[in-house]
Backbone bond lengths (Angstrom), bond angles and torsions (degrees), N, CA, C in turn:
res aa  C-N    CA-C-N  psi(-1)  N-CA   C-N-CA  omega(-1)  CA-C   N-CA-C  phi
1 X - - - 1.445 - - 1.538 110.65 -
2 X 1.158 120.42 -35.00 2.033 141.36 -170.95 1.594 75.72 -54.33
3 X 1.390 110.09 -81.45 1.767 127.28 -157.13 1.594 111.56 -37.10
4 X 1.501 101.14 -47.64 1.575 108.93 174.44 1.129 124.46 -37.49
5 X 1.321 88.55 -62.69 2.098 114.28 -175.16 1.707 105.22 -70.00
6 X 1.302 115.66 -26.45 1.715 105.97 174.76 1.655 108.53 -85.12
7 X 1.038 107.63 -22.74 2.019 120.72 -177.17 1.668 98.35 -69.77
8 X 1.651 95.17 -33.81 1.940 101.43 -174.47 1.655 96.66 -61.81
9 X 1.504 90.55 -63.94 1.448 105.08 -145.19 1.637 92.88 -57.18
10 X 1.470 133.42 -70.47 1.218 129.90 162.63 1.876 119.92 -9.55
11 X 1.110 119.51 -50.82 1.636 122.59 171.47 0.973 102.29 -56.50
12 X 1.298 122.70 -73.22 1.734 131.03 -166.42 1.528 102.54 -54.33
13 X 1.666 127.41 -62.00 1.464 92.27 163.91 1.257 149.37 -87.63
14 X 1.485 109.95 50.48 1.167 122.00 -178.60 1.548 102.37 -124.10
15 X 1.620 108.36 -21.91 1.392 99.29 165.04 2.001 117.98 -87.17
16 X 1.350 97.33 -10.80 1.469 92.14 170.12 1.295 116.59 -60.80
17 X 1.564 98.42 -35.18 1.397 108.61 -164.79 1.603 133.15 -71.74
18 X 1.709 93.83 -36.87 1.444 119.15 -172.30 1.854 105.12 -62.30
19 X 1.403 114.80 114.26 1.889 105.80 -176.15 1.530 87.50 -128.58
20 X 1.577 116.08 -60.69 1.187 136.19 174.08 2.150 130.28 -5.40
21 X 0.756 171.45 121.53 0.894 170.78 49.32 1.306 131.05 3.98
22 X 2.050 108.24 101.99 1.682 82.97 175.35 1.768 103.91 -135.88
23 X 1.330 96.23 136.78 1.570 105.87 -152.33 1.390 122.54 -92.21
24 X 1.608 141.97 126.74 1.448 146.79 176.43 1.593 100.51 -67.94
25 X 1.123 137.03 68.20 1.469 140.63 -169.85 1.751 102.36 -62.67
26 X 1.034 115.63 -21.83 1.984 101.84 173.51 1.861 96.07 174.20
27 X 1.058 113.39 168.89 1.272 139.60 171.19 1.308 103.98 87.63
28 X 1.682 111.05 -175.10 1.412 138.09 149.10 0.853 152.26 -75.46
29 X 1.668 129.74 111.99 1.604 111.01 -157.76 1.763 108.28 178.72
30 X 0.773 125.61 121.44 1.855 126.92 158.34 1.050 89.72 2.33
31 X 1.199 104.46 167.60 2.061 140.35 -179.95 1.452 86.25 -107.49
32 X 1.546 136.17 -37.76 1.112 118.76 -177.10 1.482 120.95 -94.76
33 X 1.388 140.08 35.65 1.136 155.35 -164.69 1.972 107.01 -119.92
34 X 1.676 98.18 71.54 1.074 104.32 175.88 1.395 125.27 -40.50
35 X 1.424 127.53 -42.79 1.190 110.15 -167.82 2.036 101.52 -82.99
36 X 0.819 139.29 62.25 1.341 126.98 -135.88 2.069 83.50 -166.76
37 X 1.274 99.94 -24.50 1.525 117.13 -172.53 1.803 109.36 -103.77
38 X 1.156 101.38 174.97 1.753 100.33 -163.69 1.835 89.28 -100.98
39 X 0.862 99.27 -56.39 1.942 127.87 -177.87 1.677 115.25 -96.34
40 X 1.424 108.83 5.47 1.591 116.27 172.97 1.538 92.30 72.74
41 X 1.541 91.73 165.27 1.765 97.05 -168.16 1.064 118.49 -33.66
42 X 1.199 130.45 168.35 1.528 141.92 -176.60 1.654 96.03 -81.72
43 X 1.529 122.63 153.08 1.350 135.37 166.46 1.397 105.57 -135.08
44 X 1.327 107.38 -169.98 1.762 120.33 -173.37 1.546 106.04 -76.40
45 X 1.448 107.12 -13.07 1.487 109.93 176.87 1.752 125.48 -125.44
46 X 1.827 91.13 36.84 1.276 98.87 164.22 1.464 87.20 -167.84
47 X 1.996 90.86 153.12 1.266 104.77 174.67 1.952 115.77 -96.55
48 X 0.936 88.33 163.89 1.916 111.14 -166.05 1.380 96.74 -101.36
49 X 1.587 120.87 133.37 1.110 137.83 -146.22 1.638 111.03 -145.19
50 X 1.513 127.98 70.14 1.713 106.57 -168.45 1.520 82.92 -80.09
51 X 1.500 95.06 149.44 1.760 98.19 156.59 1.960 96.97 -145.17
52 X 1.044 100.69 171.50 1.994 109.33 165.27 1.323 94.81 82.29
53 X 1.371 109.40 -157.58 1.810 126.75 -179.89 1.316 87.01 -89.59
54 X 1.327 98.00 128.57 1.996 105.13 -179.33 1.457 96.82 -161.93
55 X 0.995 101.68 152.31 1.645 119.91 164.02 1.861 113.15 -150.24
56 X 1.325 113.94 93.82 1.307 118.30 -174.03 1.809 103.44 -94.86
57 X 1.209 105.23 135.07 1.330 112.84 173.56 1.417 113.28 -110.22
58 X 1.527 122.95 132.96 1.648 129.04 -171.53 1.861 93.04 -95.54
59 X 1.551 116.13 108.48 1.555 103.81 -178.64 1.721 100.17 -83.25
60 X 1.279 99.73 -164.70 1.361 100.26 146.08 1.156 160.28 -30.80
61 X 1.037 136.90 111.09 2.000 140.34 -151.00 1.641 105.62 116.93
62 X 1.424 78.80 179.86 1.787 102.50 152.38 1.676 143.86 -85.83
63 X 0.721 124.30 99.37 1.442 106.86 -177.63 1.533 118.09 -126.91
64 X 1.397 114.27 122.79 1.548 123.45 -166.31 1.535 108.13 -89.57
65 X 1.536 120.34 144.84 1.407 111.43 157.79 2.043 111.79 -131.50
66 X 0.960 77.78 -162.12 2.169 73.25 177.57 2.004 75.58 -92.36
67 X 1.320 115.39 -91.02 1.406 114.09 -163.50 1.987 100.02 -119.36
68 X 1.685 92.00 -171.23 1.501 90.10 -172.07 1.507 94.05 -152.79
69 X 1.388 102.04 125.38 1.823 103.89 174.89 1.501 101.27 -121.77
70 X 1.313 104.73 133.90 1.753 98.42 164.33 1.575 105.70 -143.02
71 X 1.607 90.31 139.98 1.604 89.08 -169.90 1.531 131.48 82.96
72 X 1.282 110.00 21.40 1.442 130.22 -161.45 1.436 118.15 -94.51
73 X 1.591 127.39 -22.41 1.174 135.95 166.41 1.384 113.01 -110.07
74 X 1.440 112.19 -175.32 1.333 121.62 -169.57 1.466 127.50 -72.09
75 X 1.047 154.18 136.88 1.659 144.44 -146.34 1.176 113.14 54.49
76 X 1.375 136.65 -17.27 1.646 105.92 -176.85 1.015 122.16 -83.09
77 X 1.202 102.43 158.21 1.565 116.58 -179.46 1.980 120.50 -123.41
78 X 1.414 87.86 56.22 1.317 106.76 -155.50 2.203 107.94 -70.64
79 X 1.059 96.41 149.36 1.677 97.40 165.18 1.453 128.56 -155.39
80 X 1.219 136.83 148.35 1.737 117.77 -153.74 1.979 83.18 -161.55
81 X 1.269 89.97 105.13 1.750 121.15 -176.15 1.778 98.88 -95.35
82 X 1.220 96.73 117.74 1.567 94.08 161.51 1.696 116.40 -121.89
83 X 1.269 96.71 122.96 1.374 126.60 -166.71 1.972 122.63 -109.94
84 X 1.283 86.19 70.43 2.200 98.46 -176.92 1.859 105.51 75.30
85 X 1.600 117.68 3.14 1.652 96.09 163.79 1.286 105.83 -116.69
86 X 1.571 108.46 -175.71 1.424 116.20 -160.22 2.198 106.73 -99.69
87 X 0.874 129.62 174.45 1.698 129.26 -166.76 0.757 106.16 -155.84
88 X 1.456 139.65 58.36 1.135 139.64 139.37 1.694 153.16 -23.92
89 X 1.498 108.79 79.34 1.615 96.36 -167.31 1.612 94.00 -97.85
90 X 1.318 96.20 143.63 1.569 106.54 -178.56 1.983 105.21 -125.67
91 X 0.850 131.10 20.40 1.055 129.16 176.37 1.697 132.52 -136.52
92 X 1.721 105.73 -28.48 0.940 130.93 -158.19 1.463 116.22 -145.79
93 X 1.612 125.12 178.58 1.553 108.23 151.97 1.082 159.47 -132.75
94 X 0.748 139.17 -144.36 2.215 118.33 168.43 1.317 116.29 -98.22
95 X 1.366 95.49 113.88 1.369 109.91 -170.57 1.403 117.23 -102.57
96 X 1.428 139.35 118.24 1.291 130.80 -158.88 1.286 112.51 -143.18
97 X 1.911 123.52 102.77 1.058 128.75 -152.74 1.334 119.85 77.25
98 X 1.215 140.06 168.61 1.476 144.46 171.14 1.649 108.54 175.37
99 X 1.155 130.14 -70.31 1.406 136.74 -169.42 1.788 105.03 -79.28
100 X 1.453 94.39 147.21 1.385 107.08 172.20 1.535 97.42 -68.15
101 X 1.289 98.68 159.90 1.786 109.47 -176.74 1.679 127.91 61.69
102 X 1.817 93.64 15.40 1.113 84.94 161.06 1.559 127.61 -150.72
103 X 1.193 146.24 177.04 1.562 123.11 177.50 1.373 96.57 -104.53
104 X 2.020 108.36 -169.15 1.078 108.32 170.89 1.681 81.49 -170.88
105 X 1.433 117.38 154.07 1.849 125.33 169.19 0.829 98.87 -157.98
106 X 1.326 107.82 154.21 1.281 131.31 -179.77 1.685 107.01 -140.01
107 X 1.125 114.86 126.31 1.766 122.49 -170.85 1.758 99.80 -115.19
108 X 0.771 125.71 147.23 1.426 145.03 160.09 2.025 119.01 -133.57
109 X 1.365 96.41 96.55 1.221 118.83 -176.70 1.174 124.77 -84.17
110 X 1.683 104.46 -57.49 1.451 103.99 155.99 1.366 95.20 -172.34
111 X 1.730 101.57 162.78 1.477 101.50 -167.81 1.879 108.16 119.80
112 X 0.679 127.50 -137.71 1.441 138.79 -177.50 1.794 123.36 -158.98
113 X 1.505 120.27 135.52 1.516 115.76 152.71 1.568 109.19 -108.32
114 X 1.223 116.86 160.03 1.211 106.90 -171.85 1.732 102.80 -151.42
115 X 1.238 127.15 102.94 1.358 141.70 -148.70 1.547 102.74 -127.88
116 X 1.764 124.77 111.60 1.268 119.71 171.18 1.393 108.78 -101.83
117 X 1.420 104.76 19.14 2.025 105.02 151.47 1.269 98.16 -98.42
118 X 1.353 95.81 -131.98 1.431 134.05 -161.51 1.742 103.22 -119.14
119 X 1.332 107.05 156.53 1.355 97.46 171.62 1.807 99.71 -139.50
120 X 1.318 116.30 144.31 1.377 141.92 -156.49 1.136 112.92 -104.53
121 X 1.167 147.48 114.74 1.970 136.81 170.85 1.568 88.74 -117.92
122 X 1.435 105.73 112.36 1.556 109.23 -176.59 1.423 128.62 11.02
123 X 1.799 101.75 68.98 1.413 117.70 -161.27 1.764 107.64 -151.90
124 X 1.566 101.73 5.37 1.599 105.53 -176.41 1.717 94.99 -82.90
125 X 0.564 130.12 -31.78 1.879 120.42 -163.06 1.389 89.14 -137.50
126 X 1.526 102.29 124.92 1.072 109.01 156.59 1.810 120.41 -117.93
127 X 1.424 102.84 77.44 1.959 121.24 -162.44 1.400 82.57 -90.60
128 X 1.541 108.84 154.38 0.918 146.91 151.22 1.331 130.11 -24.98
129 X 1.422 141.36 49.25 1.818 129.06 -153.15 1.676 105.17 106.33
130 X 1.174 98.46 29.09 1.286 99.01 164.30 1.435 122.92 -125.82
131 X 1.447 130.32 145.59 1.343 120.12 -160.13 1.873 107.42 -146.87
132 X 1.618 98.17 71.68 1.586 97.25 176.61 1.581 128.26 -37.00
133 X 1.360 106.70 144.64 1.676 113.02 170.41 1.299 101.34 -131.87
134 X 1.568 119.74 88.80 1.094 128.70 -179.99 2.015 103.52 -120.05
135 X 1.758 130.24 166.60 0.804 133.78 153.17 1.221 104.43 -153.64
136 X 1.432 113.27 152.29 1.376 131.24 164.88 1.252 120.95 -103.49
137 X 1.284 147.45 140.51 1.359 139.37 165.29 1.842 108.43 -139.92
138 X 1.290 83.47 123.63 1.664 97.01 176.65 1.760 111.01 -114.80
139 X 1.061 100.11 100.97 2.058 110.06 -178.77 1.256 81.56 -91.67
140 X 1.525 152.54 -62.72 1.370 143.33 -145.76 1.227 102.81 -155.40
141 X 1.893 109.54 -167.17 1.284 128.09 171.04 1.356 106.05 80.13
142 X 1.282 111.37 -162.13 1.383 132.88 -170.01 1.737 115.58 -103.14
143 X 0.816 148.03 139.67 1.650 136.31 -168.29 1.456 85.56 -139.12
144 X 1.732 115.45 128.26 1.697 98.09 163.42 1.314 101.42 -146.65
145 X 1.666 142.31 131.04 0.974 124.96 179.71 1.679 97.94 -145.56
146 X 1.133 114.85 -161.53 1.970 109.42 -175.94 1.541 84.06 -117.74
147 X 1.379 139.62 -22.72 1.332 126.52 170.76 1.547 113.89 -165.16
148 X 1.353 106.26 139.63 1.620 95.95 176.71 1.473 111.26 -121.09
149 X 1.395 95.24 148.54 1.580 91.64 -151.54 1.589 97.90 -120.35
150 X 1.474 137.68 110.83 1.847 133.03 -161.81 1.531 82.27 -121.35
151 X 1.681 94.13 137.28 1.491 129.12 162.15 1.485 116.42 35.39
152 X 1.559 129.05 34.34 1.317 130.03 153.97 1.648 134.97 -32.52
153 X 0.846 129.82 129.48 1.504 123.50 -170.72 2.086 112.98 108.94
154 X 1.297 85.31 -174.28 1.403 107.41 177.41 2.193 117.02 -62.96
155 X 1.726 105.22 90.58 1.738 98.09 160.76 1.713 83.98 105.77
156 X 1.020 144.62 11.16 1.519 164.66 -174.14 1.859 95.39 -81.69
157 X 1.293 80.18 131.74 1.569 91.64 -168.48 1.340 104.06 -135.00
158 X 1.943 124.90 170.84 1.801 91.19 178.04 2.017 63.67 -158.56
159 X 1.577 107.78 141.73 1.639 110.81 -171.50 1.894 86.21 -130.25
160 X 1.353 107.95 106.38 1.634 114.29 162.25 1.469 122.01 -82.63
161 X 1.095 114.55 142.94 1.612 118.04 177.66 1.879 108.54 -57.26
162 X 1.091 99.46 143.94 2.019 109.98 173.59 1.202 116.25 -56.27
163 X 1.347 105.31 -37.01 1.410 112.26 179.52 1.196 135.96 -73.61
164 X 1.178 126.33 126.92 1.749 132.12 179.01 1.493 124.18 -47.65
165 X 1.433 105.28 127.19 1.793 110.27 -169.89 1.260 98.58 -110.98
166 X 1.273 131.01 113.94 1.379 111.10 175.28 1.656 95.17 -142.97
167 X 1.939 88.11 136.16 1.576 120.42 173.61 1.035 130.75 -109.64
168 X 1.477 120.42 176.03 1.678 113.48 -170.09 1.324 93.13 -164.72
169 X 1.565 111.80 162.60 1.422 97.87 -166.27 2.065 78.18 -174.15
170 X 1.318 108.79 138.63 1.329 116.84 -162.41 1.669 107.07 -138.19
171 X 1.500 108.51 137.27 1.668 99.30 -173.52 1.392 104.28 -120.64
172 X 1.885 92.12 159.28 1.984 94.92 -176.77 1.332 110.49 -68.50
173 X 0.947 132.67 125.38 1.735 131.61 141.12 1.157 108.80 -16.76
């Protein structure tokens, strides 16, 4: 119960903390390619920002941010591939797509995301005349979020694979 309440208290001030923004404004390149960042890599006390023609790849390791938007304003054509490391948002949540006129994806290949919000596939705003271009794709890894939220709003569409998913899940006595 101690651990809980310090894991709480630790979130909460990390969401006091998180104001910061530092942004992948265009190209290709690692998540860990500081100069590649507006504010140098993202930490627990700043949020992660793809915007423009981008394609960011998460390699190997860990790497924490407060939250993560890609593809969130108008023209981008943002994308953020995670490839065997871990993505940690601890403050905020995954935001994917948002503005008309622009896309946003997010791939999970292998490796893990790990979200103590919610996570969004062109599903954060649902305004009036707006028409997300967001996708998600999960081939592997770990996916964890408190809710995921696909194509909310106005012209919102949601396309599932043909193929059969089937789970199971078993409790202690």
């Amino acid at each position: 119960m101690k651990a809980k309440l310090c894991l709480v208290a630790l979130l909460a001030a990390g969401m006091a903390l998180a104001q910061d923004s530092t942004v992948w404004s265009t190209g290709n390149g690692a998540w860990n390619d500081a100069a590649r960042w507006s504010l140098g890599i993202p930490d627990p006390f700043a949020d992660a920002d793809v915007r423009g023609a981008s394609q960011v790849t998460v390699p190997t390791g860990t790497f924490v941010a407060g939250d993560l938007r890609i593809g969130t304003h108008k023209g981008d054509q943002a994308r953020v591939e995670v490839n065997g490391g871990a993505l940690v948002l601890v403050n905020d949540s995954l935001f994917v797509g948002e503005d008309s006129g622009g896309r946003g994806e997010f791939v999970l290949n292998s490796g893990g995301i790990y979200s103590v919000m919610d996570v969004f596939v062109g599903a954060a705003t649902a305004t009036t005349g707006r028409a997300n271009d967001a996708i998600l794709r999960i081939r592997g890894g770990t996916f964890l979020g408190r809710n995921l939220s696909v194509g909310f709003g106005f012209g919102s569409s949601i396309c599932l694979p043909t193929t059969t998913v089937e789970t199971s899940a078993s409790r202690a006595q």
